[in-house]
C-alpha positions in Angstrom: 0.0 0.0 0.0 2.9 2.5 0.4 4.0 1.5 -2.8 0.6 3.1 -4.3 1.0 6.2 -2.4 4.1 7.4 -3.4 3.2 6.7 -6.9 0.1 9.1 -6.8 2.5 11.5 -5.2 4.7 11.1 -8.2 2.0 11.4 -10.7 0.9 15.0 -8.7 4.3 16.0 -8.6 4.5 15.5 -12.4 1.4 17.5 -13.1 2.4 20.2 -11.0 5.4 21.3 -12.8 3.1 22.1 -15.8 0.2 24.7 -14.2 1.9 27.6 -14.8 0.2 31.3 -14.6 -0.5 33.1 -17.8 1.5 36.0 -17.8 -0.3 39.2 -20.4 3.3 38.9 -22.4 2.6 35.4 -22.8 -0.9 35.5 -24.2 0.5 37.5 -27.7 3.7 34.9 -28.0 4.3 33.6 -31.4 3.6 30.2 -29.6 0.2 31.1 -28.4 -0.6 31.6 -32.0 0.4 29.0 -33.7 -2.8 27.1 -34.8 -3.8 30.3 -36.0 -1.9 29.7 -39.7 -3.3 26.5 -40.5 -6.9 27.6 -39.5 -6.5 30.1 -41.7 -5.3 27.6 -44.9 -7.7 25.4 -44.3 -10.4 28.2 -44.7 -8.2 29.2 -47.7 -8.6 25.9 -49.4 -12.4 25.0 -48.1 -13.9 28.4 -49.3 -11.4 29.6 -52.2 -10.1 26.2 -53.6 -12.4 23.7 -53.4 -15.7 25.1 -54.8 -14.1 26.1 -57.7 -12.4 22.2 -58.5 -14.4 20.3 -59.9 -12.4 16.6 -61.3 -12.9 14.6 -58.1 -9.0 13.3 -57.6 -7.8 17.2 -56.8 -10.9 17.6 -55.0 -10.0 14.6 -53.0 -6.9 16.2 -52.8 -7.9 19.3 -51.6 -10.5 17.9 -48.6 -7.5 15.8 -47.3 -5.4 18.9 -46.9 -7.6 21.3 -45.8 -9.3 18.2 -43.1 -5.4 17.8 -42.1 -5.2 21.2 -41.8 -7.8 21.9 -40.0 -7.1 18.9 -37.6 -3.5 20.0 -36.6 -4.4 23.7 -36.0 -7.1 22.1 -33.6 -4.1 20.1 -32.5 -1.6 22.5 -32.0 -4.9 24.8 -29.9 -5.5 22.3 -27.9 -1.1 21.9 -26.8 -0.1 25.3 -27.7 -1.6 28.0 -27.3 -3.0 27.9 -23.3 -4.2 31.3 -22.7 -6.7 30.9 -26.5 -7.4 27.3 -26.4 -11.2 27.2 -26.9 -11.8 29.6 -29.5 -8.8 28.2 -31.8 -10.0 24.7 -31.0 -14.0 25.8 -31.8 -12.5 27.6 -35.0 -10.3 24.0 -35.8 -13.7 22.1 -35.2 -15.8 24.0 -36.9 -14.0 24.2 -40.0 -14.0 20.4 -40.0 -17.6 20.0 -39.8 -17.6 22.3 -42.7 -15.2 20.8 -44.5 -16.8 17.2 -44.7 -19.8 18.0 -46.3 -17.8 20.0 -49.5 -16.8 16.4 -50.5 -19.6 14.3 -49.7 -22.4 16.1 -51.4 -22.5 16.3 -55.2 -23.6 20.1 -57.0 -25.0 19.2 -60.1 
């Protein structure tokens, strides 16, 4: 039983070395920001690229990046950028929801 105590005090001790306070110079840090770039490609591709392609390979193409995209700005939201993880990760998921339907349903 002592054996399972001091692991749980390991397991604390290695969770507190992460909280840190957010400091107001470290809410504009280039770090902070970076799921902003691909959020802002994958919008790029979903809303300038893809309407306008119309042979389905590059349109395959295209949702797979912009989805990837989309999926590692979310990523790097949710590890990144502490002080605006929900609305990055919001922006990240809603631009997959969006972005699955631009390749599943057919425009005649």
């Amino acid at each position: 039983m002592a054996h399972l105590g001091s692991h749980h005090r390991s397991i604390f001790l290695a969770v507190g070395i992460f909280e840190t306070a957010v400091t107001p110079a470290a809410t504009l840090s280039w770090i902070a920001l970076m799921a902003l770039p691909p959020l802002v490609a994958s919008a790029v591709i979903r809303f300038g690229l893809l309407p306008g392609v119309t042979a389905p390979p590059k349109k395959f193409i295209f949702f797979l990046l912009g989805l990837a995209l989309a999926e590692s700005g979310g990523f790097f939201a949710l590890i990144l950028s502490s002080p605006w993880k929900t609305p990055l990760a919001a922006a990240a998921l809603v631009l997959i929801i969006i972005c699955i339907p631009a390749f599943i349903i057919r425009r005649p």
